[in-house]
N, C-alpha and C positions, 0 to 999 in steps of 0.2 A: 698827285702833286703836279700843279701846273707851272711849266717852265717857260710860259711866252715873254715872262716883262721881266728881267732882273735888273735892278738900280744899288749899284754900290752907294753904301754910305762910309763915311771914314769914321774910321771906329772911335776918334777921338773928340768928334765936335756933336755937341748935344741940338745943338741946332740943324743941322742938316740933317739930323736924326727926325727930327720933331716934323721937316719939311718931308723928306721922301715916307717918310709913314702917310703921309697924306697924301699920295702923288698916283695911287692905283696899281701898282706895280704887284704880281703876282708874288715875287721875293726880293724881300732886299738882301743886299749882300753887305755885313756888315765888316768894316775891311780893317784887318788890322796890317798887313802888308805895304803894298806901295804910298799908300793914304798916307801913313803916319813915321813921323819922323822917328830916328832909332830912340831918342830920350825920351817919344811920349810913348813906346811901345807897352811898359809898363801900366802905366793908368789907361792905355786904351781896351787891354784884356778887362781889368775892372768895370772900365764905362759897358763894353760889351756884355758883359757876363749881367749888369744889370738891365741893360734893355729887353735880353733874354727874360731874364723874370717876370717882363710884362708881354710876354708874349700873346698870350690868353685876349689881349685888350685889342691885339695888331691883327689885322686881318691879313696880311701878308705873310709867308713861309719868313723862318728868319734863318737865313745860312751864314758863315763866316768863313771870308778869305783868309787861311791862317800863311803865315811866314812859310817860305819850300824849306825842305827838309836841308840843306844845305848851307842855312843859316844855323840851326840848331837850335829854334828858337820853337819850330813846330812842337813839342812836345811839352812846353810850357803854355802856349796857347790852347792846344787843347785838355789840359788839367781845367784852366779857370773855364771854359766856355760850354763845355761837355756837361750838358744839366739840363733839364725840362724847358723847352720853353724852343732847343735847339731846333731846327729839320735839319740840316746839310752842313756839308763842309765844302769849300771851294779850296782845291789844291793848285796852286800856282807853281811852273814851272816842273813840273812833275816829267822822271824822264821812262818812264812807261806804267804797265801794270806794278812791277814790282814795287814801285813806289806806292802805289794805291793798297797796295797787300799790307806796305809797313805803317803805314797812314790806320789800316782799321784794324791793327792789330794794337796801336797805340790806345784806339777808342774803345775796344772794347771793355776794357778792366774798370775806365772811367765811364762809361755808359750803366753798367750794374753798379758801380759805388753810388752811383745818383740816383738809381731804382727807375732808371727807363727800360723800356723791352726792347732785348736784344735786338738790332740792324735797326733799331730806330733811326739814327743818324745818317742821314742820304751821305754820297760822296760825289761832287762833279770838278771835274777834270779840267784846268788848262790844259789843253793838250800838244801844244805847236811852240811851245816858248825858249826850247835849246834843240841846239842842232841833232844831239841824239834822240830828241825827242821823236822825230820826222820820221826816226828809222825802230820807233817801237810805236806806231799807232794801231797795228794787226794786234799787238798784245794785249790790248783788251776784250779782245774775245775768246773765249767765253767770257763774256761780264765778270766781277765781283758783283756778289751780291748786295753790296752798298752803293754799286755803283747807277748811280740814273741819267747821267748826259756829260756830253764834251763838247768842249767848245775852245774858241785857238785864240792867240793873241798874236799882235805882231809887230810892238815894239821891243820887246827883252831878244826876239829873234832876232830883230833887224840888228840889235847890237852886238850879238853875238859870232852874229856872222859878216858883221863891220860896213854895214848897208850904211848908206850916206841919205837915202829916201825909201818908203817903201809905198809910193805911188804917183804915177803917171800926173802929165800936167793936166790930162781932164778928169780927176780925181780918182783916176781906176787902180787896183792895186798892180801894181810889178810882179811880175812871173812867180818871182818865189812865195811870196802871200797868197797868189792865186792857189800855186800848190797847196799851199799847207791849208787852205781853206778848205778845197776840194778834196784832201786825204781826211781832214777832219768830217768833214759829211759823209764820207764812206767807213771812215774807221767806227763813226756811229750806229749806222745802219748795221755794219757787221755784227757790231754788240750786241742790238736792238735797244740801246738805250738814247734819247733826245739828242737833237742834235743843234748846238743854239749858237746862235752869229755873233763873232766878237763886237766891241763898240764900233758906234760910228760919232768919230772926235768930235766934230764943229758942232756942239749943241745948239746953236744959234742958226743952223741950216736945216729949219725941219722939212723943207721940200725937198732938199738932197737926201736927207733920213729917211722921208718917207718911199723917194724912190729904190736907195739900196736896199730898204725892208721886202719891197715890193720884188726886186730883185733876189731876194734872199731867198723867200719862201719859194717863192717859182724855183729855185734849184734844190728845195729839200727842207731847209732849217724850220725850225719851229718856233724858232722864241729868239730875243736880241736882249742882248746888256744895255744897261743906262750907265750915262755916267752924269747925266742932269735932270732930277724931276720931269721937266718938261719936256722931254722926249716920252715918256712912257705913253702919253695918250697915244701916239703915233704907232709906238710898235708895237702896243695892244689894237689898235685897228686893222693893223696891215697883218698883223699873223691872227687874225680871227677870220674865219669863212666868213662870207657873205650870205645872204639872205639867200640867192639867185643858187651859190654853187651848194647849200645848204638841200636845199631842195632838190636840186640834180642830184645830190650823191642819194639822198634819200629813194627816188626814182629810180636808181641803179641798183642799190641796194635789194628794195621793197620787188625788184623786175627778178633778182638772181632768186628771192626767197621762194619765189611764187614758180621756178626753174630750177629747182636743186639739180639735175644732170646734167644742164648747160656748160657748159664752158664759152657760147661765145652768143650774146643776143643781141637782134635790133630794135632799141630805142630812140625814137621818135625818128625816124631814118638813119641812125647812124648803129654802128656796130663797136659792142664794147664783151671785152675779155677779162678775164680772171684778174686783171693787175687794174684793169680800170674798177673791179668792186674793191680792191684791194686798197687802191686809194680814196673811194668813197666813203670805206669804213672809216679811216684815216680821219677824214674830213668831218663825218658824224661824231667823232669820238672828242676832235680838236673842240667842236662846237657842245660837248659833253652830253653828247648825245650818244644811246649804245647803239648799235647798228645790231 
């Protein structure tokens, strides 16, 4: 399952359904949470549960932000949504594993009444959205086995912990975002599960997009949220290798096979080590390529 391009759609407008299915986006996130108001919560599980049924036609993963467990509404969303057609769940405000543990203990009863194979349903993680949150990121390692990638948000934090901004006047984030960004890319790695960069707001700035994309991956991330069609072509370009380092990894790669005792060799004058095939594979593998 590829996590480079995810574009929320709000669970309750058929149009912008109709729009981001067309937009290239590896998954959409169909949102029954922030998007929709408490009175259309009801019909929006329905609209949901039937775009699921057309899954087969969408070439994109279909996952759903359901309600955090703390509204008490999680458990109704995943009754209607849990059915063929699902890949994922997006857990909003989630305040560590344990939540993830209650989350797929939920699905699983509903995942057999619907006759999908077991751990069918991926889980990905907000993982930075309350303040206890910060202080269980370690908890997801070892993995759950549903679990495939984290990623942080950093509005519901800003207001939790009564931040007035949560970035600098040259758009850069403020200290405590930087953190929780930077524990979110290590608490992923720890997992070994994806690790993908929260939104970037101004949809109408794709040169700013493009460059914090560009920023992103250079620090680890592998895939970016959408929250407008028109961002995806960007962060599908910017988290896809290139041609140039395509071929370098391949040379890195194809130089260690042709050297299984190596540990350290020089390529075209330069000298690369175990963590530079390491990233190569990486690199082969983002391009879906096997190394």
């Amino acid at each position: 399952m590829k996590l480079r391009s995810l574009l929320f759609v709000p669970g309750d407008s058929d149009r912008k359904f109709a729009k981001g299915r067309m937009a290239g986006a590896d998954v959409l996130i169909l949102d029954l949470e922030d998007a929709v108001a408490p009175s259309m919560k009801a019909a929006a599980r329905e609209q949901v549960s039937a775009w699921l049924g057309d899954a087969d036609n969408i070439e994109a993963s279909l996952f759903v932000r359901v309600n955090p467990l703390d509204t008490g509404m999680t458990q109704g969303d995943l009754a209607v949504v849990v059915r063929p057609g699902l890949a994922g769940i997006l857990v909003p405000k989630a305040n560590g594993a344990h939540d993830i543990a209650t989350i797929a203990d939920m699905i699983d009863p509903l995942e057999e009444a619907a006759g999908m194979m077991p751990g069918a349903v991926k889980i990905m993680v907000v993982a930075t959205e309350t303040p206890q949150a910060m202080f269980a990121l370690g908890s997801y390692t070892p993995p759950h086995p549903r679990l495939v990638g984290l990623t942080w948000g950093a509005e519901d934090l800003g207001a939790a912990i009564g931040a007035t901004a949560n970035k600098e006047a040259d758009g850069q984030w403020t200290e405590p975002y930087r953190f929780a960004r930077s524990l979110c890319l290590f608490a992923a790695a720890s997992a070994g599960v994806v690790p993908v960069d929260t939104l970037y707001a101004d949809f109408r700035d794709a040169n700013g997009l493009e460059a914090d994309c560009r920023r992103a991956r250079r620090d680890g991330f592998v895939g970016r949220i959408a929250i407008h069609p028109d961002q995806v072509a960007t962060i599908n370009r910017c988290f896809s290798p290139s041609e140039d380092e395509i071929a370098q990894a391949r040379k890195i790669v194809d130089a260690f096979a042709a050297n299984p005792d190596a540990g350290t060799l020089g390529i075209d004058g330069k000298m690369y080590d175990i963590p530079h095939l390491k990233s190569a594979q990486k690199t082969l593998a983002a391009a879906g390529e096997t190394a």
